[in-house]
C-alpha positions in Angstrom: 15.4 -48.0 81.7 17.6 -49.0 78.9 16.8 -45.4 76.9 17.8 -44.1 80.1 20.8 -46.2 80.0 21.8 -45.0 76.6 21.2 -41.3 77.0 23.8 -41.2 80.1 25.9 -43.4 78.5 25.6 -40.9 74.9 26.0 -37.8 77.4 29.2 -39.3 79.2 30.7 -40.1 75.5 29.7 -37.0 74.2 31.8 -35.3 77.0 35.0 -37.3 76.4 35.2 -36.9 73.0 34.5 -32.9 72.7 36.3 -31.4 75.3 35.6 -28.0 75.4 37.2 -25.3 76.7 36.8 -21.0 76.3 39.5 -19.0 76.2 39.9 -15.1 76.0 41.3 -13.5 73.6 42.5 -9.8 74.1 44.2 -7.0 72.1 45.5 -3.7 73.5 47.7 -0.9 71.6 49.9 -0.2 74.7 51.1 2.9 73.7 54.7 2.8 72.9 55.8 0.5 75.3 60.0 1.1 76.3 62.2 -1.1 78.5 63.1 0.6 81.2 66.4 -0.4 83.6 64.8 -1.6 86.9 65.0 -1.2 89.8 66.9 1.8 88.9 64.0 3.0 86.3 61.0 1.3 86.9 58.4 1.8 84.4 55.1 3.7 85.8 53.0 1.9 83.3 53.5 -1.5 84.9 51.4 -1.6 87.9 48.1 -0.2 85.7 49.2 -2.3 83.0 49.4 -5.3 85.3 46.3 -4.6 87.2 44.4 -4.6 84.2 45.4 -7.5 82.8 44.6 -9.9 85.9 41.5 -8.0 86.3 40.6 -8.4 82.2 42.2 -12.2 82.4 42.8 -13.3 78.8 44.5 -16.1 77.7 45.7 -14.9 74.8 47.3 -11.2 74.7 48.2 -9.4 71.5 49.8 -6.2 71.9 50.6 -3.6 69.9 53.2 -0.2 70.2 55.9 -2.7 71.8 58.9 -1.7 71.0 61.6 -4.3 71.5 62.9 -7.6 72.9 63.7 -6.2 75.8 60.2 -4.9 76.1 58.7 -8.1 75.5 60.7 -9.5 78.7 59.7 -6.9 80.7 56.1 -7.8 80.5 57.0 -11.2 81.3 58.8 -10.6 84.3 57.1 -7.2 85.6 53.8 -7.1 84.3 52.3 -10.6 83.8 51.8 -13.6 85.5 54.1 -17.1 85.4 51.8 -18.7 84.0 52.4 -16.5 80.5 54.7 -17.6 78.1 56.0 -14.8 74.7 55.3 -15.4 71.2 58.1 -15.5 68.8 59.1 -11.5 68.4 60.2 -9.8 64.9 61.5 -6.5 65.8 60.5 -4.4 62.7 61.4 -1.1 61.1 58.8 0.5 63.7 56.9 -0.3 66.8 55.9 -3.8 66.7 53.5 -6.8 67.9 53.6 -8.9 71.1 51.6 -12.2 71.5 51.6 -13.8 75.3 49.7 -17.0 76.0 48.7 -18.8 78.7 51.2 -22.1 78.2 49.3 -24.4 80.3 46.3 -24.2 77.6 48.2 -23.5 74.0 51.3 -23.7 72.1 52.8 -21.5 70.1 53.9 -22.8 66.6 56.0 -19.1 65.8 55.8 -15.8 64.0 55.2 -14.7 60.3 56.4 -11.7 59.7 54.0 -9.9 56.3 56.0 -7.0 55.4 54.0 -3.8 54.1 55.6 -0.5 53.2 55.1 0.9 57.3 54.2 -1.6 60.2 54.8 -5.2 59.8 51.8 -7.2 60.5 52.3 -10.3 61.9 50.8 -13.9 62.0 50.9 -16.5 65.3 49.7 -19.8 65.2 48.2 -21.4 68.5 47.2 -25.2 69.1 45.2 -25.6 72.0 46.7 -28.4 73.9 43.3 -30.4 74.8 41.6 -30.1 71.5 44.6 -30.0 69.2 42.4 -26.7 67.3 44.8 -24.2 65.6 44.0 -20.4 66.0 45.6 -18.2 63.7 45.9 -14.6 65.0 46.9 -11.7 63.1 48.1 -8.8 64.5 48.3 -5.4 63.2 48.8 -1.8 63.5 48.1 0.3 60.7 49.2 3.7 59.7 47.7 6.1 61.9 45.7 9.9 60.9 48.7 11.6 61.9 50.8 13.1 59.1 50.5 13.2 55.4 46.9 13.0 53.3 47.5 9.7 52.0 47.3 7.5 55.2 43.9 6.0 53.8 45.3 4.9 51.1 48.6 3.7 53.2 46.3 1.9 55.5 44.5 0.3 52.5 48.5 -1.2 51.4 48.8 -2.6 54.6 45.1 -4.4 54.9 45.3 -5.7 51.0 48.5 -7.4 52.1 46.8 -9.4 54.6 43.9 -10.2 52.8 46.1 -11.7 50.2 47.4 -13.9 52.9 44.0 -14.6 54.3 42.6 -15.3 50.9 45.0 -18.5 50.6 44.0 -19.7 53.8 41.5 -23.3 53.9 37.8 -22.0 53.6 37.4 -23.7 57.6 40.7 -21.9 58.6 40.0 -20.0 62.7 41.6 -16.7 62.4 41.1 -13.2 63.4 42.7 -10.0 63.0 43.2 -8.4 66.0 45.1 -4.8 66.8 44.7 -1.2 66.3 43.5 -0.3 63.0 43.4 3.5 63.0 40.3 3.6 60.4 38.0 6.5 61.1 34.9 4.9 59.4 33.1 1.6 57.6 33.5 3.2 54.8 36.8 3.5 54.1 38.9 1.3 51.7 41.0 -0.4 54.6 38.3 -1.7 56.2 36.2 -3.0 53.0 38.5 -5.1 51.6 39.0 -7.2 55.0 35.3 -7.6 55.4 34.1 -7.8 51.5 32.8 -11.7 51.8 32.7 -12.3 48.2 35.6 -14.0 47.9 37.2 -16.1 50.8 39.6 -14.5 53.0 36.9 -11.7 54.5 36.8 -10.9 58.5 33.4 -10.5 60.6 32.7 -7.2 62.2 31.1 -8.6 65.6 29.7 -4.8 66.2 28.6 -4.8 62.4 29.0 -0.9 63.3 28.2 0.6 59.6 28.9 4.0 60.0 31.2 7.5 60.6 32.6 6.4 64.1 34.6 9.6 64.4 33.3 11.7 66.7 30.0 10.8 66.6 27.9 9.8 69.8 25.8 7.6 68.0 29.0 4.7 67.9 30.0 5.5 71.2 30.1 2.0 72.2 32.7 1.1 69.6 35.1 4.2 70.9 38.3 2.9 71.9 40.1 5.8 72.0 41.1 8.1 73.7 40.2 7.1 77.4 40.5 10.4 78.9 38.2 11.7 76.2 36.0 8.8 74.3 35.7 9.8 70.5 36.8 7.4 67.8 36.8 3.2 67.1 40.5 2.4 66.9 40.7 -0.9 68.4 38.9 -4.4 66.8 38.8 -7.7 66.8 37.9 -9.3 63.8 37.4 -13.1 63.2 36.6 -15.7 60.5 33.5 -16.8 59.3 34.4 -20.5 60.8 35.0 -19.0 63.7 31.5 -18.6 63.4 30.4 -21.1 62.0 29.6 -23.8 64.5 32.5 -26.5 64.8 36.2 -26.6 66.1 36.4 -23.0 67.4 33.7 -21.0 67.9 32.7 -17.5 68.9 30.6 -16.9 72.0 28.3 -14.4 70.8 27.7 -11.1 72.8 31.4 -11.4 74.5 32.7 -8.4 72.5 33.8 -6.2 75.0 35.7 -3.0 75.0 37.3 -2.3 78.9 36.0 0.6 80.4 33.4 1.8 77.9 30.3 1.8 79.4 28.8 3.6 76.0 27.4 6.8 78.2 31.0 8.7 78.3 31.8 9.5 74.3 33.5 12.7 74.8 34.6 12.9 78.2 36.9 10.4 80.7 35.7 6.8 81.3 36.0 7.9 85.2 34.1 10.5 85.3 30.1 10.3 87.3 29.1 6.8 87.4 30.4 3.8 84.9 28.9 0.3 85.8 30.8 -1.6 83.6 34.0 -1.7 85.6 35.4 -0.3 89.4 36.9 2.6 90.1 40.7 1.1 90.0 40.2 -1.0 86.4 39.1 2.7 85.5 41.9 4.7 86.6 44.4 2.1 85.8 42.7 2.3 81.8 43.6 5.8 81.7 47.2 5.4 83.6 47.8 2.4 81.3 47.7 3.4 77.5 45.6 6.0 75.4 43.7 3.1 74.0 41.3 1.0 76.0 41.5 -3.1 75.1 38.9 -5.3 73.4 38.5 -9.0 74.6 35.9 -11.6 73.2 36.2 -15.1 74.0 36.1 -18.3 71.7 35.2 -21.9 72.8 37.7 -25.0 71.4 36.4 -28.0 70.8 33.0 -27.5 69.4 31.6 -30.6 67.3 30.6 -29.8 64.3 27.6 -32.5 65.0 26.9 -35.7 66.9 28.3 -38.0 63.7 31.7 -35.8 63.8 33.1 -38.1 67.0 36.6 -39.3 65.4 39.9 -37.8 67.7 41.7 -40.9 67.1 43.8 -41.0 63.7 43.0 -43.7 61.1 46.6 -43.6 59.9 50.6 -42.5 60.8 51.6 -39.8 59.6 54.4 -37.0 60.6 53.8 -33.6 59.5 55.7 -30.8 58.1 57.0 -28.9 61.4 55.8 -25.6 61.6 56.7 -22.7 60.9 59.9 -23.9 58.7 62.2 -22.1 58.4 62.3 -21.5 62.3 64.2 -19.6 64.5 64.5 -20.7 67.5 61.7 -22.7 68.1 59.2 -25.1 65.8 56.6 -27.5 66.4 56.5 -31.0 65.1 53.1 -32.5 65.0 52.6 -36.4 64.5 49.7 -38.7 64.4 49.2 -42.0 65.9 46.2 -44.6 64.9 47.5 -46.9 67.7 48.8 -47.4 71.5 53.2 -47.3 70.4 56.1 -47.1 71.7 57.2 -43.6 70.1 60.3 -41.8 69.6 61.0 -38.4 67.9 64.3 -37.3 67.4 66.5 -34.5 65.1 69.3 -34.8 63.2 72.2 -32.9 61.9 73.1 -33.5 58.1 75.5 -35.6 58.7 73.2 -37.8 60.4 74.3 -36.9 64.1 71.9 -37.4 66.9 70.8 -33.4 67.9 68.0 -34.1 70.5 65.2 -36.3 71.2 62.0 -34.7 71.9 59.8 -37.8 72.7 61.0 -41.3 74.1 58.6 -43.5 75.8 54.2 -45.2 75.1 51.5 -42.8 73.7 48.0 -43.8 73.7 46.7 -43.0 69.8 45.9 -39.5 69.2 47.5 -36.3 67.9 50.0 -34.8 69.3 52.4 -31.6 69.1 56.0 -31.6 70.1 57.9 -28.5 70.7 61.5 -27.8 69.5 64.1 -25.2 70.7 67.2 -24.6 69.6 67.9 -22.3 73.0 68.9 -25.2 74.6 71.4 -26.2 71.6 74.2 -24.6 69.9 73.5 -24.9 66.1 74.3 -22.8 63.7 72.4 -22.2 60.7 71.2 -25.3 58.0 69.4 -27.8 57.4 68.0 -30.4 59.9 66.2 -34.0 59.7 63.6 -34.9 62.0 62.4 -38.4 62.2 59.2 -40.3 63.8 59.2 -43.8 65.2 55.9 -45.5 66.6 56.1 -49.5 66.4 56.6 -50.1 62.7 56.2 -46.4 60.9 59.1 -44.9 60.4 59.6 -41.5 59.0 61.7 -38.5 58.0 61.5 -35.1 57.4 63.4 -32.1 56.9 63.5 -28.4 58.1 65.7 -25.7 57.9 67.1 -23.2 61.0 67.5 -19.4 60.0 69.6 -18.2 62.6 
């Protein structure tokens, strides 16, 4: 009885302490997306776009081909549901990247912009809200087959600059690098220097699809384009070797999924004869949508690393560095509390004027993540103090608004 006794009791623990939660992420190239004026102009686009999307459900949607601001907020308010909340977005020299998040589950701590000699490739950092796990996704959209001779060796410029980012990266860091990457085959330079794993830094190939996928029947699993006629592996998600590694954030193997592709149609519509892997209307509204079909895979947060990792609560006080700094307009303060306090976090001008207070009130001991905004503020440019108060700690840090 007592065995019994402990097992339930190890079981009930065991829940508290690892929450876990999966989450979808998704990546879709939607093909030159342009703000249109409604009512007056409404775009055609939306109501496949849409319908996918709810159908697809991710919780995390990277987009590529969008091409402004004003785009961005047309998604929001035309194409996806409330309960979505933008990214940062860096316009760029040429079409650009979208992230949209479920805000419920994660925040968003910004948008890195990595400059390359074409497209900008762009980092967002997530923290889940329930496990406090950060997952860095890169987005990207490399130079496509259309023009000059050189685009390999464009695309390969654009791919060594993010490995040199992801090379910097902690060995355990969660990222993936998600987005349309235009490469023709596993051969080429582009994609062999994101997944050469002898020195850190490398991405996963969940297909491991080692091959010519151009044209070529024997890949037509991978194809992601074009969905009116199947022929060629644009489209990926990448990810991390701790992202597959078990611990913090893993991968749920065999969840690799590319909409519509059923693998029988590689040269021909996804609609046409019979495709079991999704209805007729996710079908049509694919080929309505874009000229690229999206890839999803989903991730579980929280996973213990094993029974002996069981410490959530924080042995010490501490403040961290907000992040990303410099912001503009928003940033995320993270603190850590090794007690039950009475906490308050508040920002400062330079001249030591009280700007906002972001937390006033008893927090149980834990790790926490405190967005700040400067849309509800009118600041201009500088540099900002930010300072933690929980029973006896005290501390002080600064960051510095680009506007």
């Amino acid at each position: 009885m007592r065995r019994l006794f402990t097992l339930v009791m190890f079981f009930i623990l065991s829940v508290s302490i690892f929450p876990q939660h999966t989450i979808r992420v998704m990546t879709w190239n939607i093909h030159n997306y342009t703000y249109y004026n409604p009512p007056t102009q409404f775009d055609y686009d939306n109501p496949a776009l849409k319908y996918v999307i709810e159908m697809i459900n991710p919780d995390i949607l990277v987009c590529q081909e969008v091409i402004s601001q004003e785009s961005v907020n047309q998604l929001l308010n035309y194409v996806l549901s409330p309960e979505y909340k933008a990214a940062v977005f860096i316009n760029g020299d040429d079409t650009d990247n979208a992230l949209f998040y479920k805000e419920s589950i994660l925040t968003s701590l910004g948008n890195i912009q990595l400059k390359t000699t074409l497209r900008d490739i762009n980092e967002f950092r997530l923290i889940h809200k329930l496990t406090n796990d950060t997952l860095i996704v890169f987005s990207l959209h490399l130079k496509s087959n259309v023009g000059s001779g050189d685009n390999p060796a464009r695309r390969y410029s654009e791919a060594t600059v993010l490995r040199n980012v992801t090379s910097k990266l902690p060995l355990d860091s969660n990222y993936l690098v998600a987005g349309d990457f235009n490469i023709l085959n596993s051969s080429e330079s582009a994609f062999n220097v994101l997944i050469n794993d002898s020195s850190p830094g490398y991405v996963i190939d969940p297909q491991q699809a080692t091959g010519n996928w151009e044209s070529n029947a024997s890949f037509a699993h991978t194809h992601t384009w074009a969905p009116l006629n199947l022929t060629v592996r644009f489209d990926m998600i990448l990810f991390s070797q701790a992202l597959k590694d078990k611990g913090g954030i893993d991968y749920v193997e065999n969840s690799y999924s590319i909409a519509g592709n059923d693998g029988l149609h590689f040269n021909k519509p996804i609609n046409s004869g019979t495709n079991n892997s999704a209805s007729r209307a996710l079908l049509d509204s694919l080929i309505s949508a874009s000229d690229h079909l999206p890839v999803y895979a989903d991730f579980t947060f929280g996973v213990p690393t094993s029974v002996s990792s069981t410490q959530y609560i924080p042995t010490s006080f501490e403040l961290k560095q907000n992040y990303p700094n410099p912001f503009n307009p928003e940033t995320v303060i993270s603190y850590r509390l090794s007690a039950f306090s009475n906490v308050q976090l508040k920002v400062f001008d330079l001249l030591g004027k009280e700007v906002a207070t972001l937390v006033n009130g008893f927090k149980q001991a834990g790790t926490y993540n405190s967005q700040f905004s400067i849309t509800n503020y009118q600041l201009p440019s500088g540099v900002y103090f930010y300072q933690l108060k929980a029973g006896n700690f005290i501390q002080t840090k600064k960051m510095v608004l680009l506007r």
